[in-house]
N, C-alpha and C positions, 0 to 999 in steps of 0.2 A: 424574607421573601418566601413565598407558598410555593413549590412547585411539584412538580409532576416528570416522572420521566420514564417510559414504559418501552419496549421493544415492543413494536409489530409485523407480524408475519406475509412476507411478501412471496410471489411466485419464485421459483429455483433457489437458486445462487445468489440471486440477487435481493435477498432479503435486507433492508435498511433498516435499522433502528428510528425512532421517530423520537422529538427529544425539546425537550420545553427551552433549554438554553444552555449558557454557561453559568454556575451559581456563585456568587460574587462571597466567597467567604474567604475568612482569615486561614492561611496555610496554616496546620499546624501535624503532628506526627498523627499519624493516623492510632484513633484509639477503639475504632469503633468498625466495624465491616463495610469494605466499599464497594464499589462497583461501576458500571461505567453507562455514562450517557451519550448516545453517540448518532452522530448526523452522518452523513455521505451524498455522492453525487460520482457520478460515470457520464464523460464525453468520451464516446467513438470517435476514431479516426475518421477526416472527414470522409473518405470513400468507403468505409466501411458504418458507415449511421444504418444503413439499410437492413445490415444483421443485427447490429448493436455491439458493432465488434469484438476484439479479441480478449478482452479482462473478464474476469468474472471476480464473486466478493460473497462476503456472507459477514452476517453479524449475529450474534447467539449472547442470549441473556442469561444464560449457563453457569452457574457460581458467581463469579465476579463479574462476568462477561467473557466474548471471545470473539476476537479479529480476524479476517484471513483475505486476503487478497492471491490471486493465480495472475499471471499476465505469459497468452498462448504467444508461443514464438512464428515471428509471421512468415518466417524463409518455407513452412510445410508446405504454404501457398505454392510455390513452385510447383512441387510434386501432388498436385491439385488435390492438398487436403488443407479442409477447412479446418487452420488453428485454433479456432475457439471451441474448440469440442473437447480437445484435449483439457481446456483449463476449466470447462464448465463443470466436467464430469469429474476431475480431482478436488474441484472447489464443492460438488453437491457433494459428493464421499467423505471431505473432510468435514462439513457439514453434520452429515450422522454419523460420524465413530466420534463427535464430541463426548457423550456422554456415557462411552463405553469402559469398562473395565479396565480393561487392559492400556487403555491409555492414561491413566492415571493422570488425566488434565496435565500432560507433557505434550507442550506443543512439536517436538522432535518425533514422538512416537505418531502421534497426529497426523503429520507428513508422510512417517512410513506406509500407516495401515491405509489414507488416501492415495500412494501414490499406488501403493499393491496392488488395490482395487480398482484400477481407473484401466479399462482396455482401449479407449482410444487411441489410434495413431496421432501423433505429434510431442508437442513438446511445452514447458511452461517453466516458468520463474515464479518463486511459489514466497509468502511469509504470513506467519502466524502469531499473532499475541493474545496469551491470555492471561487474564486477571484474576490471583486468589482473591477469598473474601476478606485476609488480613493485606491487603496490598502489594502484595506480592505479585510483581510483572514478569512475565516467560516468554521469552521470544525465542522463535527458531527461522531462519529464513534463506531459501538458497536463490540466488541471483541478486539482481537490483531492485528486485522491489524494498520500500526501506519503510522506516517507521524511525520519526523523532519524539525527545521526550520534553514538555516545555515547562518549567517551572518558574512563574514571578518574572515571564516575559524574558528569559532566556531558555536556549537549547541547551539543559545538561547531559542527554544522552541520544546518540545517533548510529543506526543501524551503518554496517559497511557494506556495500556493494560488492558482490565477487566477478568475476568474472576473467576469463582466461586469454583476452585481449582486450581492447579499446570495440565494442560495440558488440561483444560477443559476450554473452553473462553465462553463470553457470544453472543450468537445468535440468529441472527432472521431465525424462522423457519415457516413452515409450521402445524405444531402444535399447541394447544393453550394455551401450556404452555411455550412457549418461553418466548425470549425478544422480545421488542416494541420496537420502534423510541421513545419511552418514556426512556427507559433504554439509550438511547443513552449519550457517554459522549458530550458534546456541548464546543466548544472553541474558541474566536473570538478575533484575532489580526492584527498589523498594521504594513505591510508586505512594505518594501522599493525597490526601484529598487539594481537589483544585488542581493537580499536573492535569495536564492538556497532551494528548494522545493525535499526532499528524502522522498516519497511514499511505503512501500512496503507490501506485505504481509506478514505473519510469518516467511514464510522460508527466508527472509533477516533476519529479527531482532534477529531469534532463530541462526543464524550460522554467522552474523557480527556484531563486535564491533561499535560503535560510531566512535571514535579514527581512525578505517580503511574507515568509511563511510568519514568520515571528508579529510581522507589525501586523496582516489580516488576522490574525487569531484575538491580537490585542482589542482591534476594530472590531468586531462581531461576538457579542456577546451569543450569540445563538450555535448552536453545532451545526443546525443543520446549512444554516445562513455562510457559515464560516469554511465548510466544507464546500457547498458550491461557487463561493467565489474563489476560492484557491485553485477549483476545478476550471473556472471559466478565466480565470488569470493566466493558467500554463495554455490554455489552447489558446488565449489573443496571444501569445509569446508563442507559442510552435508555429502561427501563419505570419509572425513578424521576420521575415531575411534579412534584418539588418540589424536585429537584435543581439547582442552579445549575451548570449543562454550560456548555462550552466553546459553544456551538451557539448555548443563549442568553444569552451573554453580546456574542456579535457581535449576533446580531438586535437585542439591547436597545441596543448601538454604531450599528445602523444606521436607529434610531427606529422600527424592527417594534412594534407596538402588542398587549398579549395580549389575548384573546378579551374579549371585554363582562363576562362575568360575572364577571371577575379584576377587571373593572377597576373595576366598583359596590363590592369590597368591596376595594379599595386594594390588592388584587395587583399582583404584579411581572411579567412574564413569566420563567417557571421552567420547568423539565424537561429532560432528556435528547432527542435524534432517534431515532426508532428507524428500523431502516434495516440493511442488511446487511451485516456484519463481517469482516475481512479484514486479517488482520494475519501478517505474515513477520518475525521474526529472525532476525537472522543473524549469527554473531560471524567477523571475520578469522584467520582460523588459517593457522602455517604450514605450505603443502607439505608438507615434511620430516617 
């Protein structure tokens, strides 16, 4: 098969790789230089479509490639600041210290010199993956946002969620009592041509299963096809309340009790999060 698969450059943060498909080859160890082909798609929350809510994302064709996802914490809303400034501006900063020296394509140091740099007030949940040109995968991420690794239609590797209670994740803020790029979890694997790369921020992983991320990946040979129905899969599941989500199945693990009037008439706690979506795939391809 002839293909084509090239990154292009979009306004901010929000720069999307554009990408011919998924390439139907034989796994085998990688011997040759890879790199990554990569679709995306972002839904806003529904009341927040107006700004284009709270995530921000970047993609960079940088050596192997390079991933990153921010998702702004929306409680600043309260204190009438707009949460997405803070993830926009550590997402364009992470952005340009890609290529810089001193980070020595270490996605932990990546984090730090972005979050240094970002004076906004507020807060975000932040993860980075990037890809050497021998296949070598670097992950660093603090909170929930997560990244899975798929190989031959199973998940071999899966980022872990941090966070310091049930709905509360760990971030980097603008405060100085947050998290550091020190809190960061750090994870470094040996990524082959054909693994399949699922990015996303919370509202994927709190309203889809694994099992559904697995079987639309299998169904879409396309990235960028594959990427936006995984995106438009978690928002019909975040406006579903009677869906048993991923979301609520940890709240009901963590004895979250549902609203009063579920609970006179012997409800369970059920539904979807809704919440702002942000999902990146990306399949290993090689160089050549």
């Amino acid at each position: 098969m002839d293909w084509n698969c090239k990154f292009s450059s979009k306004e901010e943060q929000s720069a999307a790789a554009s990408a011919s498909g998924f390439i139907g080859t034989q796994l085998s160890p990688v011997r040759s230089e890879v790199s990554l082909c990569v679709g995306s798609h972002l839904i806003p929350h529904p009341n927040k479509v107006e700004k284009g809510g709270e995530d921000a994302f970047f993609t960079s064709s940088y050596s192997g490639g390079v991933l990153a996802i921010a998702d702004g914490v929306s409680g600043w809303a309260e204190e009438d600041v707009d949460p997405a400034l803070f993830s926009r501006e550590l997402i364009a900063n992470a952005s340009g210290f890609v290529p810089d020296e001193e980070v020595n394509y270490d996605p932990q140091v990546l984090i730090r010199k972005a979050h240094a740099a970002t004076s906004s007030i507020g807060s975000a949940t932040v993860i980075v993956a990037m890809l050497e040109r021998n296949g070598t995968l670097k992950i660093a991420n603090v909170g929930d946002c997560g990244l899975k690794l798929i190989r031959e239609g199973q998940i071999i590797f899966s980022t872990t969620p941090q966070e310091h209670y049930f709905d509360c994740p760990y971030q980097l803020s603008s405060e100085t009592v947050g998290q550091t790029y020190l809190d960061a979890m750090v994870s470094s694997l040996e990524a082959i041509e054909g693994d399949i790369i699922v990015m996303g921020s919370d509202g994927l992983f709190d309203n889809v299963f694994d099992h559904e991320i697995v079987s639309t990946i299998g169904q879409h040979r396309n990235v960028s096809d594959a990427a936006k129905v995984l995106a438009n899969l978690a928002r019909v599941h975040s406006l579903d309340s009677s869906y048993d989500s991923p979301y609520a199945l940890e709240a009901r693990s963590k004895g979250i009790e549902p609203p009063w009037w579920k609970k006179i008439i012997g409800m369970q706690l059920t539904g979807g999060k809704l919440d702002d979506i942000t999902v990146i795939v990306a399949q290993i391809v090689s160089s050549l």
